[in-house]
C-alpha positions as a Markdown table, in Angstrom:
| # | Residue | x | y | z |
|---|---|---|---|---|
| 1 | Unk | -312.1 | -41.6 | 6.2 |
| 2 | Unk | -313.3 | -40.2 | 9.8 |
| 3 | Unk | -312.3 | -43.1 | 12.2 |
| 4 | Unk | -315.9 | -44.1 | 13.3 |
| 5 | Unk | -317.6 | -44.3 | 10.2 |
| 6 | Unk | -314.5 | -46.8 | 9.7 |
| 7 | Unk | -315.8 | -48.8 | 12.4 |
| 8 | Unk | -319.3 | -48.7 | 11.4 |
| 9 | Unk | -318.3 | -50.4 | 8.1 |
| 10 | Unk | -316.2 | -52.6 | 10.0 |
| 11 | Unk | -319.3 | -53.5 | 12.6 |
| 12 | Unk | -321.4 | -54.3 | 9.6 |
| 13 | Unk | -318.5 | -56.2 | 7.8 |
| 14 | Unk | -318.6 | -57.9 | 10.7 |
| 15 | Unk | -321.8 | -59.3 | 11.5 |
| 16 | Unk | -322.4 | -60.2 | 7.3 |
| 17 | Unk | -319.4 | -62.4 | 8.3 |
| 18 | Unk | -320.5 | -63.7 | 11.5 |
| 19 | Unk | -324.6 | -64.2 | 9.9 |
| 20 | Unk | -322.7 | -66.0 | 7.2 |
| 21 | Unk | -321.0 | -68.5 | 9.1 |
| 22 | Unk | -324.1 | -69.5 | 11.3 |
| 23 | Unk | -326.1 | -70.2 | 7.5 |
| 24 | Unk | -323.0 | -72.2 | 6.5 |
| 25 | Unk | -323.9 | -74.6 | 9.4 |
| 26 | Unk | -327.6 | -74.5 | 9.5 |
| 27 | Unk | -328.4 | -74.5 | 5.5 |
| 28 | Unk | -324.7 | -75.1 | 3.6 |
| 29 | Unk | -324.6 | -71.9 | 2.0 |
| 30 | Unk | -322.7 | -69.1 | 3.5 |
| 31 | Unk | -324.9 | -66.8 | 1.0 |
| 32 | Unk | -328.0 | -67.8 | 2.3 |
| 33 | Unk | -329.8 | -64.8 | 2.9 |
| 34 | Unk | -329.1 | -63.5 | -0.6 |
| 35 | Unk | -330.7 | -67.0 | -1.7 |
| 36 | Unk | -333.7 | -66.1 | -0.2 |
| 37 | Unk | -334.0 | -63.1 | -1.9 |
| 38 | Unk | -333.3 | -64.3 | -4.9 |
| 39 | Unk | -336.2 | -66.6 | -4.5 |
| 40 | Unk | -338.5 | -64.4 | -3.2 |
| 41 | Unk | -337.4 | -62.0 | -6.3 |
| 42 | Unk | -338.2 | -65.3 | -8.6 |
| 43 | Unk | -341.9 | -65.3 | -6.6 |
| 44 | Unk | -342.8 | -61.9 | -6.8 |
| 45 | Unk | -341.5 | -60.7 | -9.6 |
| 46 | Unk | -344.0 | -58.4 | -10.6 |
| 47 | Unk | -343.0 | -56.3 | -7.4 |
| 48 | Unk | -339.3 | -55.4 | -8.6 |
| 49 | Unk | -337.5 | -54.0 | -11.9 |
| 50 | Unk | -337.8 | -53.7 | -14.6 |
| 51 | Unk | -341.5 | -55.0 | -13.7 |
| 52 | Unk | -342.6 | -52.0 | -11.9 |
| 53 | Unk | -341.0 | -49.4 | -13.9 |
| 54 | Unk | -342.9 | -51.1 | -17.4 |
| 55 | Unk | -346.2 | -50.6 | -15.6 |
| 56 | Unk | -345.4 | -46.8 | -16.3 |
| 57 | Unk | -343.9 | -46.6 | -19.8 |
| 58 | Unk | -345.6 | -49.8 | -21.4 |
| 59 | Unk | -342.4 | -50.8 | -23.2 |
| 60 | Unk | -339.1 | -52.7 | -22.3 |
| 61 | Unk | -336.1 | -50.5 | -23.0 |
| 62 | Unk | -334.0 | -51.2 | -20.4 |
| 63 | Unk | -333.0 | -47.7 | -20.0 |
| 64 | Unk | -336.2 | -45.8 | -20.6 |
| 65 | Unk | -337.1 | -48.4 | -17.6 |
| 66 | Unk | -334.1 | -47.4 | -15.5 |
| 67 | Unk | -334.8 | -43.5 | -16.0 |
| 68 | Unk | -338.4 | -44.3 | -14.5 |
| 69 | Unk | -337.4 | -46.5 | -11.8 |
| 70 | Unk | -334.8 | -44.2 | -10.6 |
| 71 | Unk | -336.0 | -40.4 | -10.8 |
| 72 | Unk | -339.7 | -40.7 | -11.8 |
| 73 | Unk | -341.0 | -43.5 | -9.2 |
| 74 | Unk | -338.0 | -43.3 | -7.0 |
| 75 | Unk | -337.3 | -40.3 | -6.5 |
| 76 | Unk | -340.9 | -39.1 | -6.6 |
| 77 | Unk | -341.7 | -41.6 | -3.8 |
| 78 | Unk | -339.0 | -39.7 | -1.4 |
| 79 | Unk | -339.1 | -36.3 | -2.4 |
| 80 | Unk | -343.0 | -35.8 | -3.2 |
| 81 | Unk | -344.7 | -38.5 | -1.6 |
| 82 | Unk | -347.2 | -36.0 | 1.1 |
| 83 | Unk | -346.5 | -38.2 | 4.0 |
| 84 | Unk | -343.1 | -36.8 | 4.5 |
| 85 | Unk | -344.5 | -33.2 | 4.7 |
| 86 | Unk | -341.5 | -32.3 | 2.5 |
| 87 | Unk | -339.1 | -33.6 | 5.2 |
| 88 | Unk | -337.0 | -35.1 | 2.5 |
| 89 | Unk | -336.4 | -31.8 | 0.5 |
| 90 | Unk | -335.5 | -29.7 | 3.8 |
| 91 | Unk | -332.7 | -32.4 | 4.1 |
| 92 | Unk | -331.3 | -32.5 | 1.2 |
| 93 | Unk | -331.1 | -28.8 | 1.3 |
| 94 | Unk | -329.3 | -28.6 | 4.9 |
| 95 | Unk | -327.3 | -31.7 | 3.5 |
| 96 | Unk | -325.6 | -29.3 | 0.8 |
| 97 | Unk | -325.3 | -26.5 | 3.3 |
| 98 | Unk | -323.5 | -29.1 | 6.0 |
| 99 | Unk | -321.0 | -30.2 | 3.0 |
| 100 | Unk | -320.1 | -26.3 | 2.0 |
| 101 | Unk | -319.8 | -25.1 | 5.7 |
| 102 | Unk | -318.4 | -28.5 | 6.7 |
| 103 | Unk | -320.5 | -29.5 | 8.8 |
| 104 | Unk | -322.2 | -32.3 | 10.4 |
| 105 | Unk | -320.1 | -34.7 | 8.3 |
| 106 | Unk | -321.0 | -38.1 | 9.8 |
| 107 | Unk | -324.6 | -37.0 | 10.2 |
| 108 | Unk | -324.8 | -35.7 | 6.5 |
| 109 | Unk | -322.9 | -39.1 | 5.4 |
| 110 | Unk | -325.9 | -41.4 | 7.1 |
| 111 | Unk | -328.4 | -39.2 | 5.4 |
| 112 | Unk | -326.9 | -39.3 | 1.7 |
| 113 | Unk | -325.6 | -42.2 | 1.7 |
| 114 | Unk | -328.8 | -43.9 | 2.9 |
| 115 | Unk | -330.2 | -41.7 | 0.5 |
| 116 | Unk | -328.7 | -43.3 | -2.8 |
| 117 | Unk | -328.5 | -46.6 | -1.3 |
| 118 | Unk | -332.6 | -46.3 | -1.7 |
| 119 | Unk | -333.1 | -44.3 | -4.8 |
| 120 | Unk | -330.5 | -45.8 | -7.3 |
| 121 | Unk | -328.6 | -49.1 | -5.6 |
| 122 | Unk | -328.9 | -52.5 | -7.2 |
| 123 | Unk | -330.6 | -54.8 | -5.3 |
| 124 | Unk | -329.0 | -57.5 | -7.7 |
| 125 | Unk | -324.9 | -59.0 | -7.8 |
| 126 | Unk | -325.8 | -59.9 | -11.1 |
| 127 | Unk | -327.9 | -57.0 | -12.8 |
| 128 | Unk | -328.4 | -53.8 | -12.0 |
| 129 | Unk | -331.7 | -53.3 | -10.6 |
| 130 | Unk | -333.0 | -50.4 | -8.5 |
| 131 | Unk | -335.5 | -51.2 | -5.5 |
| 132 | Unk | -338.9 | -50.1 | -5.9 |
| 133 | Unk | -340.1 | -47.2 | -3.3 |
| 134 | Unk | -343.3 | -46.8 | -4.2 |
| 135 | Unk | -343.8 | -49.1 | -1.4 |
| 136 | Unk | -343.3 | -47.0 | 1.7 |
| 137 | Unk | -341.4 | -49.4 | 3.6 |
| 138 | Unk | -338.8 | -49.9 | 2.0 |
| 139 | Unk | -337.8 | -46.4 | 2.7 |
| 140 | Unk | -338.3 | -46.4 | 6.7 |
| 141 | Unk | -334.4 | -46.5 | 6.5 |
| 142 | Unk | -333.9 | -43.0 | 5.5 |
| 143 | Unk | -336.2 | -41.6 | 8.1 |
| 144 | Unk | -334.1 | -41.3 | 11.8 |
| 145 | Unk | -331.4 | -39.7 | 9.4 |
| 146 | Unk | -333.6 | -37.3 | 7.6 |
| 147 | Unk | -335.5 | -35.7 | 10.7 |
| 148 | Unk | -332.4 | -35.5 | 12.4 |
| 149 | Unk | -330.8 | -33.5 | 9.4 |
| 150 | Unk | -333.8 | -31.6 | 9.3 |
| 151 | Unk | -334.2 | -30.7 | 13.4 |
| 152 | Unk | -330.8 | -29.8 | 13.1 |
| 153 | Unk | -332.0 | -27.2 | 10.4 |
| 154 | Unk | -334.8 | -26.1 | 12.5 |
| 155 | Unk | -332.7 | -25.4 | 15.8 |
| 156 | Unk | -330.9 | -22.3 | 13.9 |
| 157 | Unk | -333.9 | -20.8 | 13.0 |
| 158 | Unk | -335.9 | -17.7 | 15.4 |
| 159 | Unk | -337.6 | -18.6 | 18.3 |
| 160 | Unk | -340.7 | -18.0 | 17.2 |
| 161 | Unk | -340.3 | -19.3 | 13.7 |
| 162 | Unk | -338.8 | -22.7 | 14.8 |
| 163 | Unk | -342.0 | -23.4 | 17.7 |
| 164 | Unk | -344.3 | -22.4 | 14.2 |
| 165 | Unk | -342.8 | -25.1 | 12.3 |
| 166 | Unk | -342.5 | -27.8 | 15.1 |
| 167 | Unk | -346.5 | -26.7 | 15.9 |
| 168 | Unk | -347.0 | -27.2 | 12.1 |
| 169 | Unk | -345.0 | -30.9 | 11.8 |
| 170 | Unk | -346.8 | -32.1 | 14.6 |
| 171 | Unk | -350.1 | -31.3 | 13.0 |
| 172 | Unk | -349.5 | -32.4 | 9.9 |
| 173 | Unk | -348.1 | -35.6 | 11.2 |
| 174 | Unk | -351.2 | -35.9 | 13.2 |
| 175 | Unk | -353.4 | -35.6 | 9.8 |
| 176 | Unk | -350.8 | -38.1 | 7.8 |
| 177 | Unk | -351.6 | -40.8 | 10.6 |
| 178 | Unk | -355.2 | -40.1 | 9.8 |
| 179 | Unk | -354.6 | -40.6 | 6.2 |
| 180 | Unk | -352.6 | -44.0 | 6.2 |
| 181 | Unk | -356.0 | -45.1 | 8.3 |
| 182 | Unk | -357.2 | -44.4 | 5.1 |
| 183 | Unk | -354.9 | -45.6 | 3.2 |
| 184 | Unk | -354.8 | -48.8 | 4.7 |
| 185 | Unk | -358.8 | -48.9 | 4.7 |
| 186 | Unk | -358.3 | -49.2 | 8.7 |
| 187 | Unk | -362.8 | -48.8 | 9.1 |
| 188 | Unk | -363.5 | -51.5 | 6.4 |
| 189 | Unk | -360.7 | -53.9 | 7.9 |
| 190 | Unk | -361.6 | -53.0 | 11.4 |
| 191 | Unk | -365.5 | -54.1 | 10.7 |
| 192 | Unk | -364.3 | -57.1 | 8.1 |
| 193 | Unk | -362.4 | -58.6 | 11.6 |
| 194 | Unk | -365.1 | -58.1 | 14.0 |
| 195 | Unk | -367.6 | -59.7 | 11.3 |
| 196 | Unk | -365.9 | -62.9 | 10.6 |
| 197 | Unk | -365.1 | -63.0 | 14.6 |
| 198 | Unk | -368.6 | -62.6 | 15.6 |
| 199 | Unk | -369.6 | -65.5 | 12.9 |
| 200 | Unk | -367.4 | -68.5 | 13.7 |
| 201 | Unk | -370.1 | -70.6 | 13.0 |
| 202 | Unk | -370.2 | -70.1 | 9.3 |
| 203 | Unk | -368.1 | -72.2 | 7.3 |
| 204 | Unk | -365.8 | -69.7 | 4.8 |
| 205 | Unk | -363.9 | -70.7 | 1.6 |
| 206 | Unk | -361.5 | -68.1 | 0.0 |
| 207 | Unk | -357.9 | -67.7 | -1.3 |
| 208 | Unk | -355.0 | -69.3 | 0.3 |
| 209 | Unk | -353.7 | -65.5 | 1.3 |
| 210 | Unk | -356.5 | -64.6 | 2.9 |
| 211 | Unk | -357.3 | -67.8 | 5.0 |
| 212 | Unk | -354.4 | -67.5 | 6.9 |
| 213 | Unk | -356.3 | -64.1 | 8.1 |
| 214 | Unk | -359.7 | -65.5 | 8.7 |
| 215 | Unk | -357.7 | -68.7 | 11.1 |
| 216 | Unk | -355.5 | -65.5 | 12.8 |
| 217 | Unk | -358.6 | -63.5 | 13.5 |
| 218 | Unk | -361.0 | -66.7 | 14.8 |
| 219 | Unk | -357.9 | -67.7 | 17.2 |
| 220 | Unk | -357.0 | -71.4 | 15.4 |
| 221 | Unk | -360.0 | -72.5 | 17.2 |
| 222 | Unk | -361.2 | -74.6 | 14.5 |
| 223 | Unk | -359.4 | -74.8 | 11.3 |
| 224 | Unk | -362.7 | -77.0 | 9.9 |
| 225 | Unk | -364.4 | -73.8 | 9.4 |
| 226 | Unk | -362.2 | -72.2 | 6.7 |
| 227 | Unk | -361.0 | -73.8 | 3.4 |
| 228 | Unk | -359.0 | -72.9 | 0.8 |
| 229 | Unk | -360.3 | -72.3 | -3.0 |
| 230 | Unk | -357.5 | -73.5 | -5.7 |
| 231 | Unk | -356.9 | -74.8 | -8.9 |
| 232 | Unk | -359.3 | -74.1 | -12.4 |
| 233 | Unk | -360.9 | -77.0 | -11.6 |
| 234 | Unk | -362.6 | -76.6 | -8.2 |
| 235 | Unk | -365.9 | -78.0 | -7.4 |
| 236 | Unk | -368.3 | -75.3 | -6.3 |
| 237 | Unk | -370.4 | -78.3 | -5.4 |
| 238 | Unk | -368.2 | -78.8 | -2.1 |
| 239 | Unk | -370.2 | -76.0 | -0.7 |
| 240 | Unk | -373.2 | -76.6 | 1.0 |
| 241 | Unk | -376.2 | -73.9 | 1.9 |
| 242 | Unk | -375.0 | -71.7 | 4.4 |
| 243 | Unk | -371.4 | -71.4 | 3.5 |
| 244 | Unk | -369.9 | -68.3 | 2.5 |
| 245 | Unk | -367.2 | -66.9 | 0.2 |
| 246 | Unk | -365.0 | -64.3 | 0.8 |
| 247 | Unk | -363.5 | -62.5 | -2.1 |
| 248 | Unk | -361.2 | -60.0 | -2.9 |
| 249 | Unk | -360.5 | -59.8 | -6.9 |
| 250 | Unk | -357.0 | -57.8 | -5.6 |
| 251 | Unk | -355.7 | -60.5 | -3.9 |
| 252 | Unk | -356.7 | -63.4 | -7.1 |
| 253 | Unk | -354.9 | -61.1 | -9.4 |
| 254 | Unk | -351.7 | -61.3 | -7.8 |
| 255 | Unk | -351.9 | -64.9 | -6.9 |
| 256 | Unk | -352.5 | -65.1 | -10.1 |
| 257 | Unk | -349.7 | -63.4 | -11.0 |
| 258 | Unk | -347.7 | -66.1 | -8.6 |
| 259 | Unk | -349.1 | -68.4 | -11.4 |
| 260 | Unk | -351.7 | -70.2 | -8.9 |
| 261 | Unk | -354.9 | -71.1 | -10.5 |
| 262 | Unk | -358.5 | -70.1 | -9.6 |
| 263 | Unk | -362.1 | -71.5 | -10.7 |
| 264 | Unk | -364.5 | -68.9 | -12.8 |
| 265 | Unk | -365.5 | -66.6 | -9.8 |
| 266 | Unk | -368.2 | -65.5 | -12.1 |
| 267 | Unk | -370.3 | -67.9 | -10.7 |
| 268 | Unk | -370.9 | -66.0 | -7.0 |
| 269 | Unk | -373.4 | -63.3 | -9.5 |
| 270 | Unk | -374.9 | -65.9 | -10.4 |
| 271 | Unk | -378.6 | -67.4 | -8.2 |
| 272 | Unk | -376.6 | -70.0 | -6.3 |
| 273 | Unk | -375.1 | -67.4 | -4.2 |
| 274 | Unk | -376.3 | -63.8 | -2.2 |
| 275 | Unk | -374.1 | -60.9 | -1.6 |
| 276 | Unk | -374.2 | -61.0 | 2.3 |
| 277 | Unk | -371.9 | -57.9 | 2.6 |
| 278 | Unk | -369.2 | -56.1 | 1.4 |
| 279 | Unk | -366.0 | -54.0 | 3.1 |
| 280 | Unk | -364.3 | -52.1 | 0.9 |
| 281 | Unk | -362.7 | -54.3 | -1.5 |
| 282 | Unk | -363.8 | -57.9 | 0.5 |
| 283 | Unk | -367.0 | -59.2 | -0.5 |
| 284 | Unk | -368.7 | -62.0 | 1.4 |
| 285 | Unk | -371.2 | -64.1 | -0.8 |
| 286 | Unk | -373.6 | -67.1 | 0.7 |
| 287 | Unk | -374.3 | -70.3 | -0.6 |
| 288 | Unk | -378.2 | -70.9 | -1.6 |
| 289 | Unk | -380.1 | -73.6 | -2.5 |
């Protein structure tokens, strides 16, 4: 093995051991950070395999499951996801020129090796369970070692040819930023914040998930203005004319999900409450009479 990625194990090696020992005095377990994702794994379930692969095929093969996780959701969310602007494919490519012309051996390493970690690498001691990348985060990893693969492509090409490709990645990166605004409903959240800022007078009961927003965006300045709505058996009486609702079915189905119980929302169509106003998938209903 080439001496530094030796050390580069050894460095991570390393710290594992060293984060290890400061858990085994602070919580008793030396493993501590794998507890936590094992509970977090036990909370969200939904989010992991064989969960997220089954929302494709509909049954519970385990290997029909694997096959989906790994190439079809996987592999799609790398290789064809638009964001990426094909990035990934260009580095794979120079990837299997580097290992024929020997070349660029650590750099190729970092990039395919990172590269399988993601796609097909349990995130389990016990099972053997793929990560999900259909959520883009999870994949930030692969991305310093991928554009470097790819500039290093680039830099052989013409003069001319390489500034037309640089012209078009910063233009298309450009457009991608535009898109995740949209993706991420940037306009209706932007409005939604300035909204419930601008009204800190009115008294707003919603979700447990989304009242840690509305305290965040009124500054903690008084906690007496928000409450929670929880449990089947809440008492729509507690509000009082005036009061407002804020609801977003997205977020109560995966808190249901979490097995946390709600009251029949139903009830906000109903005369006692007024649609106020909506942003995108948050709706903010009024109490009446």
């Amino acid at each position: 093995l080439n001496t530094q990625i030796v050390i580069a194990l050894l460095f991570i090696l390393l710290n594992v051991v060293v984060e290890g020992i400061i858990y085994l005095f602070l919580h008793t377990d030396f493993l501590y950070r794998f507890t936590l994702l094992q509970q977090n794994y036990n909370y969200s379930y939904y989010d992991f395999f064989p969960h997220t692969a089954q929302k494709i095929s509909n049954v519970k093969n385990y290997w029909r499951n694997l096959f989906d996780q790994v190439f079809t959701i996987n592999g799609k969310a790398i290789f064809l996801r638009r964001f990426y602007l094909f990035i990934p494919i260009i580095a794979s490519v120079r990837s299997i020129i580097n290992i024929r012309k020997k070349e660029n051996f650590i750099l190729t390493f970092w990039f395919l090796g990172t590269l399988f970690l993601l796609i097909a690498f349990t995130t389990s001691f016990t099972e053997y369970k793929p990560l999900d990348l259909k959520r883009s985060w999870y994949i930030y990893p692969l991305l310093m070692p991928m554009i470097i693969v790819t500039a290093t492509f680039i830099i052989k090409m013409k003069k001319n040819l390489r500034y037309f490709l640089i012209s078009i990645y910063i233009f298309g990166g450009i457009i991608m930023c535009t898109h995740y605004e949209v993706y991420f409903d940037k306009e209706n959240i932007s409005e939604l914040k300035s909204f419930i800022a601008d009204n800190q007078q009115c008294k707003i009961f919603t979700d447990h998930f989304t009242k840690y927003s509305v305290d965040l965006i009124r500054g903690y300045s008084d906690l007496s203005k928000s409450e929670r709505i929880h449990g089947s058996d809440f008492n729509w009486k507690e509000l009082h004319k005036g009061d407002w609702v804020l609801y977003n079915q997205k977020h109560i189905d995966e808190l249901n999900l979490q097995k946390y119980n709600f009251p029949d929302f139903s009830i906000l169509k109903s005369n006692l409450f007024s649609r106020v106003k909506n942003f995108g998938d948050f709706i903010i209903y009024q109490r009446g009479e």
